[in-house]
N, C-alpha and C positions, 0 to 999 in steps of 0.2 A: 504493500500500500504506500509505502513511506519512496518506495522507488518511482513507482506510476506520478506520484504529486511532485517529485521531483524535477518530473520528465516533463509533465503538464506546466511546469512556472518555469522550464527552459525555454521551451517553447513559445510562451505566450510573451518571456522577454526581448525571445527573437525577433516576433513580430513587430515588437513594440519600437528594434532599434530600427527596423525596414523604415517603419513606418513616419519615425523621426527623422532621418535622411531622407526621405523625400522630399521633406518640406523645404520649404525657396524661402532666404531672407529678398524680402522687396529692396531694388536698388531705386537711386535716383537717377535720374538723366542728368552726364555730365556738367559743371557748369559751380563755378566756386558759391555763390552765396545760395545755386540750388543746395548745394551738400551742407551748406551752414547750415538751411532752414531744414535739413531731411528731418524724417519724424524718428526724436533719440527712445520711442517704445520699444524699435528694436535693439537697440545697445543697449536696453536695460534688462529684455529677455535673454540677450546672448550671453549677458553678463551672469546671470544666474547659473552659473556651475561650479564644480569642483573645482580645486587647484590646477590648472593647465598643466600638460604634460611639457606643453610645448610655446614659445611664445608666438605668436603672429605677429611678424615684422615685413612692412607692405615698402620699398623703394621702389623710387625709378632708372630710367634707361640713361645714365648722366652718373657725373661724380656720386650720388647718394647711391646709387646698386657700386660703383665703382669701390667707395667708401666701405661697404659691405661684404667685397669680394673676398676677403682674410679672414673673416668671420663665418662667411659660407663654407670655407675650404674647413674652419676647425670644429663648426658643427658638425658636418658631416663626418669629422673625423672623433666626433666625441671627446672633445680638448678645448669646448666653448664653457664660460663657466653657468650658461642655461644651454636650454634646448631650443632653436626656434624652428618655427615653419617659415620661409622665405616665400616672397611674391612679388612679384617684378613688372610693373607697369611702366607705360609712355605718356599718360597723360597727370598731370596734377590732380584735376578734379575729380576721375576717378579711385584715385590714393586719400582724397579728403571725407569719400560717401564712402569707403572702406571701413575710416577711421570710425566715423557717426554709426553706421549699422552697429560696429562690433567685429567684423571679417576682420580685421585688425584691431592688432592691441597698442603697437608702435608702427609710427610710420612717417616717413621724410615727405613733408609737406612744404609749398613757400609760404616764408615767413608771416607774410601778410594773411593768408590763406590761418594760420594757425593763430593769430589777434581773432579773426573775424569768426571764427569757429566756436571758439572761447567765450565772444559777444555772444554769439548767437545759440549758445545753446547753454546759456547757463553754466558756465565751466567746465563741461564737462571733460573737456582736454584740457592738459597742460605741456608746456615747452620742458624739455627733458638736456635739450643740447643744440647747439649750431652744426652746421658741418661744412657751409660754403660760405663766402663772401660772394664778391663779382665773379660773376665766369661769365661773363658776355665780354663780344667783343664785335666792332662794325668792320663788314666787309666788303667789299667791294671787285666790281672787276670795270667802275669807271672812272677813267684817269683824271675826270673832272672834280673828284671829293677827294681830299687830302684835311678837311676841316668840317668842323662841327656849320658854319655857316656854309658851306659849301652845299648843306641839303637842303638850303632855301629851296621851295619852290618842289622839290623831288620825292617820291616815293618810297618810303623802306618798309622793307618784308621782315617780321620777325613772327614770334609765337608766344605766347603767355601772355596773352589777356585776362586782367581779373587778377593779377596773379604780380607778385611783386616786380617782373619784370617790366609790364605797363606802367605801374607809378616810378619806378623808379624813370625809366625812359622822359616821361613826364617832365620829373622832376630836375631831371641833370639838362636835357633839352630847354628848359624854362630859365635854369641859371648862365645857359647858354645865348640867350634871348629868341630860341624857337620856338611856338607855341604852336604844339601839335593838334590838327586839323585844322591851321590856318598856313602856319607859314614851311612846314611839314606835312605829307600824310603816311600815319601808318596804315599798313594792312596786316593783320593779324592773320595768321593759319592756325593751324585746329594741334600741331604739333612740331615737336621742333624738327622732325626727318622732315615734315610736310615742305619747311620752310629749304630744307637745302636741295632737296627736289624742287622746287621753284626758281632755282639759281642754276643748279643745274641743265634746267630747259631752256634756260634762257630768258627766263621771265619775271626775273628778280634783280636788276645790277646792283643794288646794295641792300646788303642783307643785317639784321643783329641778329649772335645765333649765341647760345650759351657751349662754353664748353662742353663733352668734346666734337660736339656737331660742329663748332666752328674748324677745329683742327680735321676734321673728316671731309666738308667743301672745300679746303686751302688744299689738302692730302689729295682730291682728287680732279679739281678744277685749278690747272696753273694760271687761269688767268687772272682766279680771286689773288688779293690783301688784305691786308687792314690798315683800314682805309686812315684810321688815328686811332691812339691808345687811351683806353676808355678809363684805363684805370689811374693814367696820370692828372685825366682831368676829377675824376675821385679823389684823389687824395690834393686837389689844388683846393677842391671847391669845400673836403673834409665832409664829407658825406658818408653815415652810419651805416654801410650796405650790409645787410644779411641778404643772402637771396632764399638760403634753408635752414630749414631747421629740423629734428625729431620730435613730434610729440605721443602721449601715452595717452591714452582714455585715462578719465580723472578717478573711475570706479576699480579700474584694472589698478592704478596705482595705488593706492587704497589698500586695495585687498593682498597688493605682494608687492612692497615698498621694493624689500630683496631684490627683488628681480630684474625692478627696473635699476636699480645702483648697480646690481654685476652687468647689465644694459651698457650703462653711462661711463662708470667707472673702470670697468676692465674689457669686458669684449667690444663695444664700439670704440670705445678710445684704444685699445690694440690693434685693431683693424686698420684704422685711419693711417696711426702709425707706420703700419706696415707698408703702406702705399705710397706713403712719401719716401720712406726710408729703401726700400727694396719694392722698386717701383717693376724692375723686371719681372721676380717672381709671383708678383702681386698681378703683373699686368696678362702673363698667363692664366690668372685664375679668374679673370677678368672675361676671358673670350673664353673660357672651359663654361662659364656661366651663363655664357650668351648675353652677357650684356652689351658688348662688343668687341671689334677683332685687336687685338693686343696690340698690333700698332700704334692705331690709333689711341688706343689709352695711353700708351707708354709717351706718344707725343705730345698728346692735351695735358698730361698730369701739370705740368710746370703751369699752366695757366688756368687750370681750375680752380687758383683759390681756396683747396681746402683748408680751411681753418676749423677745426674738432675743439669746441669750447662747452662748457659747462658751468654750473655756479655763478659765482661773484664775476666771472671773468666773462660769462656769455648774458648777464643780464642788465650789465648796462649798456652794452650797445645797441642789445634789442630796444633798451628800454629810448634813447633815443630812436631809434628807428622808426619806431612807432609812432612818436610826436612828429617826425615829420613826413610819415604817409598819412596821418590822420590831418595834418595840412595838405595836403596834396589833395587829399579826397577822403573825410571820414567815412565812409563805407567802407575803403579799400582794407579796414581794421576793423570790421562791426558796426560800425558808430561810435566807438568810444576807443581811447587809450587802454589798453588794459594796464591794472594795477598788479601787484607784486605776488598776487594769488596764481597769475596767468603760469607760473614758473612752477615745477616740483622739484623739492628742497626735501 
């Protein structure tokens, strides 16, 4: 008897797990303040479980998977000091409705993108670390730009609208005396390949691309440069750039402080490391990942800007940053500034 009931509560747990994986978390349709406004009922169901075996860590196709690649190689090798699951996206907006669902627990968003999240859903993120400064850079293959005024009047292609790279464009453009959709026009694409496939056809002569897509149209198109150096007029005009950042769901962090500190503290910040310092062997683990072909990493690395910050040392540059995209355009941050909550400490 005691064998039979056994058998019968095997069974019907069986059923039970079927029947749970079947079911679909609702996503949103990409789009930055769509995924701020997505509804957090499902981060709050997905959140309701046991201690994760494993963590969800959601990057993109860019220095943040890059940033990643030494981490991936010692998870898999059981030598990370958690577990995670890795996932590897191209677009931001979908890395941001990741976060909100709950499909992700940590995950490289722009900066701006992770203010407005914060606003907009009641805390339920927080900023964990930086990982980029500027990785843009303007390119060209027309011998007429050599200067910021020189795009009077002209069209440039880039991507990350909604997304710290349009305020910031904005914002360096405006202290330049351009004022984009008047004396400038941009046109945004949906991704950053998108944009060096428009340059590639022909149909883009100056482009801003973020590392290392910019290093990828220079590597394949001799007739692109750069057109002037973005990061000199950065640091003339002292401009607070974060472009990325990691953040954690605020309930995840909560429930396993641990996890996110061996995150922060040792396996993200080893990784990083590893990538500046042993850029070769890193930049193999790089294209074994698919995030792209080692070359080209191995060539962008020098101009990607990463900077791996945490603490006292990654919160006050965020902390201006913020004040001056929220002049630029307070939505580009929620509507408001965030306060010293936005951060986990």
């Amino acid at each position: 008897m005691k064998r039979t009931l056994c058998v019968i509560l095997a069974a019907a747990l069986i059923l039970f797990a079927f029947a749970a994986c079947g079911e679909k978390t609702p996503t949103e349709e990409p789009g930055t303040t769509a995924a701020a406004d997505a509804e957090v009922t499902t981060a709050e169901a997905a959140s309701e479980t046991k201690d994760p075996e494993a963590v969800n860590v959601t990057v993109l196709k860019g220095p943040t998977g890059m940033g990643m690649a030494y981490l991936m190689s010692q998870n898999d090798a059981g030598a990370s000091a958690n577990k995670y699951n890795f996932t590897i996206e191209t677009a931001p907006d979908v890395v941001s409705s990741q976060l909100i669902s709950g499909e992700a627990d940590i995950a490289a968003i722009p900066s701006n993108a992770a203010a407005a999240l914060w606003n907009k859903t009641g805390g339920k993120i927080k900023i964990v670390a930086s990982n980029t400064y500027n990785v843009l850079r303007v390119l060209t293959n027309d011998d007429g730009v050599s200067d910021f005024d020189d795009l009077r009047g002209r069209t440039v292609y880039c991507s990350g609208e909604g997304t710290t790279v349009q305020y910031f464009i904005e914002k360096i453009f405006a202290e330049k005396g351009l004022k984009v959709g008047e004396d400038v026009t941009i046109e945004y694409a949906a991704e950053h390949s998108e944009t060096v496939t428009l340059a590639k056809q022909g149909k883009a002569d100056t482009v801003i691309l973020p590392e290392p897509f910019a290093t990828q149209l220079l590597m394949g198109e001799e007739s692109y440069r750069q057109a002037f150096d973005l990061n000199a007029a950065i640091e003339e005009l002292g401009l607070p750039i974060v472009m990325g950042v990691y953040a954690v769901r605020t309930e995840f962090a909560e429930k396993y402080p641990e996890k996110v500190r061996a995150f922060v503290e040792q396996d993200a910040k080893q990784s990083h490391e590893m990538l500046l310092n042993d850029t070769d062997t890193v930049a193999q683990l790089i294209e074994q990942y698919e995030i792209m072909k080692a070359a080209v990493a191995k060539a962008s690395v020098p101009n990607c800007a990463i900077v791996y910050k945490y603490g006292d040392e990654m919160t006050e540059r965020l902390d201006a940053l913020f004040k001056m995209l929220y002049e630029v355009n307070p939505q580009s941050v929620g509507g408001n500034v965030p306060d010293e909550t936005v951060y986990f400490k």
